[in-house]
C-alpha positions in Angstrom: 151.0 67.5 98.2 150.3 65.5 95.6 149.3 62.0 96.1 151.2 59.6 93.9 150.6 55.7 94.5 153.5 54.3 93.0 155.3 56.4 95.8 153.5 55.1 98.8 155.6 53.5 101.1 154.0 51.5 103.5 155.9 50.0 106.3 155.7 48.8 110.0 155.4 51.3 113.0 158.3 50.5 115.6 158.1 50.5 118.9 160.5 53.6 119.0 157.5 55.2 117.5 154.8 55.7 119.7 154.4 59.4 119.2 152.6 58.4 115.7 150.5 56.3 117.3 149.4 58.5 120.1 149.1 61.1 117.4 147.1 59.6 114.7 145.1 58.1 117.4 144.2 61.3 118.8 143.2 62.6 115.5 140.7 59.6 115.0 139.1 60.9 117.9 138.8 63.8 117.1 137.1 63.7 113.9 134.8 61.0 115.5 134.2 61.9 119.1 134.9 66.1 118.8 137.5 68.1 120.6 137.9 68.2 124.1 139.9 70.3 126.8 143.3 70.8 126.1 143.4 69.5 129.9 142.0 66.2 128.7 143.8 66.0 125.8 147.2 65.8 127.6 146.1 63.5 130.0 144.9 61.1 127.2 147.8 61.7 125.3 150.3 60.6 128.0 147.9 57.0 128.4 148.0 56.2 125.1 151.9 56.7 125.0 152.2 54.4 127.9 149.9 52.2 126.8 150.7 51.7 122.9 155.0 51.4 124.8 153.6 48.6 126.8 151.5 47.1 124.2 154.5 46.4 122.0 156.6 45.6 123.7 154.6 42.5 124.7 153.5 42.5 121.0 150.1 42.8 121.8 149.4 45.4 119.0 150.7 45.9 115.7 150.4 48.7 113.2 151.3 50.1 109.5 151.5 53.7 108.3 151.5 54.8 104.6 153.6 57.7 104.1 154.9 60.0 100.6 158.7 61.8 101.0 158.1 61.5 104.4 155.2 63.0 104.9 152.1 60.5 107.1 149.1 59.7 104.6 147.3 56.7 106.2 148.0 54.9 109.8 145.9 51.4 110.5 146.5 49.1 114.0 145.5 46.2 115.3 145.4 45.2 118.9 145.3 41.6 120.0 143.7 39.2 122.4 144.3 35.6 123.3 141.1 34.0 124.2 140.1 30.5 126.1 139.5 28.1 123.5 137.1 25.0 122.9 136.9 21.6 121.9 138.7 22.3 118.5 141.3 24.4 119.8 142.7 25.7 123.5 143.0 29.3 122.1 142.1 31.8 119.7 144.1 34.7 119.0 142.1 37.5 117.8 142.5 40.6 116.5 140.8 44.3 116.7 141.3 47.0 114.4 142.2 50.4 115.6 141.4 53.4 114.3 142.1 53.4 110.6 143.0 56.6 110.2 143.9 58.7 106.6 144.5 62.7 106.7 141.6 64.2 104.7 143.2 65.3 101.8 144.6 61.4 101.3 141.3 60.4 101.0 139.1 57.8 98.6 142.4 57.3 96.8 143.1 53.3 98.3 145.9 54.2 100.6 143.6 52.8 103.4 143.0 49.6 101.4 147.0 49.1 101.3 146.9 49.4 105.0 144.1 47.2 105.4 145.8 44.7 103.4 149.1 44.6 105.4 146.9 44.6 108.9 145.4 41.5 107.7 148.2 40.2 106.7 149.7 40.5 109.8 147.4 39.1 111.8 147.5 35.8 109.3 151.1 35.3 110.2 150.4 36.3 113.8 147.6 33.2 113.5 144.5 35.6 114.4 141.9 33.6 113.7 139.1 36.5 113.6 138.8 39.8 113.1 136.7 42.6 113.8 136.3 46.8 114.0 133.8 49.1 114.7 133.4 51.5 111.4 131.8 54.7 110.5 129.6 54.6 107.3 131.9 56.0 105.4 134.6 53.0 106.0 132.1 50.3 105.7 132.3 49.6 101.8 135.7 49.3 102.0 135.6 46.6 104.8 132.8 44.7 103.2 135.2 44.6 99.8 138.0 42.9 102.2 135.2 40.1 103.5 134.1 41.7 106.9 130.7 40.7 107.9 127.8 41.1 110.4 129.1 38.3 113.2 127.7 35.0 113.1 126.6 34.9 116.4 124.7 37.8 117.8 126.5 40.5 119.3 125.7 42.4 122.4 127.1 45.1 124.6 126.2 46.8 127.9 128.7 49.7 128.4 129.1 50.5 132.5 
C-alpha cells in the first residue's frame, strides 16, 4: 500500500472495538518482548480483551488509530489514573501512554506524530495533568519533539 497523508484518517477506538486493541497490543509485544507460546498468547489475548472492555467502559483508557481505505497504519492509547492530591489540588488525573504502535511499512512517515497529537489532546480535555511512557530508542526523538522529559523528581522502580 501506498502511504498517502492527506488520506489518513485518524479517529477514536470505540468500545465495540476491543479486538484492535488486543491486537495491536499484542503486536507491540511482540516486536518488543519476542514471541511466546501460542498457549500464552491466547491466554493473554483473552485478558487484555477483558481488560481494555472494562477499561472503557469506566473510561479509564482512551485510544486513536490511523487508518488508509480501511486498512490499520498507526494505533496509540492512553490509560488513566486518578491520584490523591496535595495542598494545591485534591486530585491529579494522569495519564500513561500505551503502546504506540505503527505497522513497519507505515513507518518514519508522521502517522505516529498525528496519533500522538490526538492522545494528548485527549488527555487535555480529560484534564490529565501529566503524562508519561516508557519508549524504545527509536520513539524517543519523536517524544522529546512533543515536550516529554526526564521527570522532575527522581524516578524509581522495584519490580516483585
Amino acid at each position: 500500500m501506498q502511504i498517502d497523508i492527506s488520506r489518513i484518517n485518524i479517529r477514536e477506538i470505540g468500545a465495540s472495538e476491543v479486538e484492535l486493541l488486543t491486537t495491536y497490543r499484542m503486536a507491540y509485544l511482540e516486536e518488543m518482548q519476542g514471541e511466546r507460546t501460542e498457549e500464552y498468547r491466547q491466554k493473554l489475548k483473552k485478558e487484555l480483551a477483558v481488560y481494555f472492555t472494562q477499561a472503557l467502559y469506566e473510561n479509564r483508557v482512551f485510544a486513536f488509530l490511523a487508518e488508509q481505505d480501511g486498512e490499520m497504519l498507526s494505533f496509540g492509547a492512553m490509560v488513566l489514573k486518578k491520584i490523591p492530591g496535595d495542598f494545591n489540588q485534591s486530585s491529579y488525573l494522569e495519564g500513561d501512554i500505551l503502546n504506540m504502535y505503527t505497522i513497519p511499512s507505515a513507518r518514519r512517515k508522521g502517522i505516529s506524530a498525528m496519533i500522538l497529537e490526538q492522545l494528548l489532546i485527549g488527555a487535555r480535555l480529560r484534564g490529565v495533568s501529566k503524562v508519561a511512557l516508557h519508549t524504545s530508542k527509536d520513539g524517543e526523538k519523536l517524544y522529546r519533539k512533543f515536550g516529554f522529559a526526564e521527570p522532575v523528581y527522581p524516578v524509581l522502580e522495584l519490580n516483585l
